[in-house]
C-alpha positions, 0 to 999 in steps of 0.5 A: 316978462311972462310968456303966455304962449309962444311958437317958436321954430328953428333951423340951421344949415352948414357948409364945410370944405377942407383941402389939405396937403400935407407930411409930417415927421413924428419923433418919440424918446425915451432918455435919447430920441429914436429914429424917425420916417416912421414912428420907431421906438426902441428899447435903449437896454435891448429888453423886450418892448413890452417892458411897462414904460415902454408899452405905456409909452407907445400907447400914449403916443397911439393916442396922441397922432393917430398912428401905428407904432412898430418897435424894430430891433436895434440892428434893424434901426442902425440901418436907417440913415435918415433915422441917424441924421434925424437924431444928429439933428435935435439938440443935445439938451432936448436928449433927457427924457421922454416926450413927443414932438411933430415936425408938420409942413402942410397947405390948408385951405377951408372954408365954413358956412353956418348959417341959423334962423330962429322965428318965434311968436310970443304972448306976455301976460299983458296981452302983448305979441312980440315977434322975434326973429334971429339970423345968424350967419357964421363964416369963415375961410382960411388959407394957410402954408407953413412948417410947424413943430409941434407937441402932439395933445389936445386940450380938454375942452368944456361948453359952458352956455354963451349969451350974446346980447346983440344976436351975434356969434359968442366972441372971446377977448384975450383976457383970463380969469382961474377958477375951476370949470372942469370941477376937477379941483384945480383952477382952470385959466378961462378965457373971458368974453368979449363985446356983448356976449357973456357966460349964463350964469346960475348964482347958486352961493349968490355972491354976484361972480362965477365960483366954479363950472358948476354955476354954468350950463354945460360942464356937468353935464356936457348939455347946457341947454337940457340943464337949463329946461330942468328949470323950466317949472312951468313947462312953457319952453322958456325960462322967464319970470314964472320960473323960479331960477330967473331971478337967480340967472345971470350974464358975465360979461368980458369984466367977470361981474355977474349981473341979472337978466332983467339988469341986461334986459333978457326977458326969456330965455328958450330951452330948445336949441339947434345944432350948428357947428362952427369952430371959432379961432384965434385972428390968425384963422388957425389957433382954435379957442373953442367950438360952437355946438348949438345955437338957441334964442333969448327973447329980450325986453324991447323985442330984440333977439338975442343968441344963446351958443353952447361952446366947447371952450378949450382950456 
């Protein structure tokens, strides 16, 4: 297919709500766990607190919950009852060390709407109209009441571009497969797509499978979608047969193999894209996978839509 012409318009929408109750017991250590009610440290050979692995530590642990440290003095600590039980509490072998560690009890209840329309009216060089239509509707609702322990952290996260061949929202199986998305050297364990939807892939070695982030849209740059306009020689806001990089674009699907547009019937694929944030999760509503940023539109060859999403993967 080569588009002639084309008008295409997008818009999105979203509804978000979120109530939370919740408390939380927040523990750091270093070689013994300190006290806890607020978030405490002390050092355990009474030097100053801005000794360099001390200082070091607080700072990480700032970072990680989002909260103040304040580093009392031993007597002041040894008055702290709750803070003694606290410490009686955690297992001996749990003692050697450092690290962090969060006891949370909480009620969550949100609920998310994004809704997306996509109209575009496109001329192929046969003089055939084609007028395509994309309506995707994300929704979700959540109701959770539980205690949890956890770790404080957060995995990095890379937004590859996600096409999914029946127009719906980009969907992730349990399966993984390692190679290095983040481009920091190290094999990444990726998730692998599911049903119809599969990673856009430039085949830059052409050697038919995905060698590293740097054969996706996304994690170079952090915009999957202003990578793929750069291949847009023509200008027509599309990727389609007058553009050199089509025949080296490919989909990988929930199987790794990477297969051509024409062999999964994409005709064009649109540079443009709307904004429509939506977090997809685990089936229990809770564990993030990852996040849809943007949403965009690829035009296939019997006149269908497809979705083009650029998701913030979780590593």
């Amino acid at each position: 297919m080569k588009v002639v012409s084309s008008s295409l318009s997008m818009a999105a929408s979203r509804q978000y709500s979120r109530h939370e109750e919740q408390g939380s017991r927040v523990e750091t250590w270093v070689t013994a766990p300190p006290r806890t009610d607020r978030v405490e440290l002390r050092d355990s050979d009474e030097r100053t607190a801005r000794d360099a692995r001390l200082a070091a530590l607080i700072a990480i642990v700032e970072q990680l919950t989002g909260r103040e440290v304040e580093v009392l003095d031993p007597a002041e600590l040894e008055r702290g009852g709750t803070a003694r039980a606290a410490r009686a509490e955690r297992p001996a072998a749990a003692r050697g060390g450092w690290g962090v560690s969060i006891d949370a009890w909480h009620r969550v209840e949100e609920q998310e709407d994004t809704r997306v329309a996509i109209r575009a009216t496109v001329t192929d060089a046969d003089g055939v109209t084609h007028d395509v239509a994309l309506d995707l509707r994300m929704s979700r609702r959540f109701v959770e009441e539980q205690r949890l322990s956890i770790r404080a952290g957060t995995a990095p996260v890379k937004d590859p571009l996600i096409v999914t061949l029946d127009g719906g929202v980009a969907s992730f199986g349990a399966d993984t497969r390692r190679f290095d998305l983040d481009l920091d050297g190290s094999p990444d364990r990726v998730r692998l797509t599911a049903g119809s939807s599969g990673f856009l892939v430039h085949d830059l070695d052409g050697d038919g499978s995905i060698t590293d982030g740097r054969e996706l849209f996304g994690p170079t740059t952090g915009n999957g979608f202003v990578e793929l306009a750069r291949l847009d020689d023509d200008g027509n806001g599309w990727i389609d047969e007058s553009d050199e990089a089509y025949t080296r674009l490919g989909w990988s699907g929930a199987d790794g193999a990477v297969r051509s547009l024409a062999d999964v019937g994409i005709g064009a694929i649109a540079t443009r894209a709307v904004t429509s944030p939506f977090l997809l999760t685990e089936p229990d509503g809770r564990t993030p996978i990852g996040e849809v940023r943007a949403t965009g539109l690829a035009l296939r060859d019997d006149g269908g839509a497809a979705s083009v999403q650029q998701v913030d993967l979780a590593l």
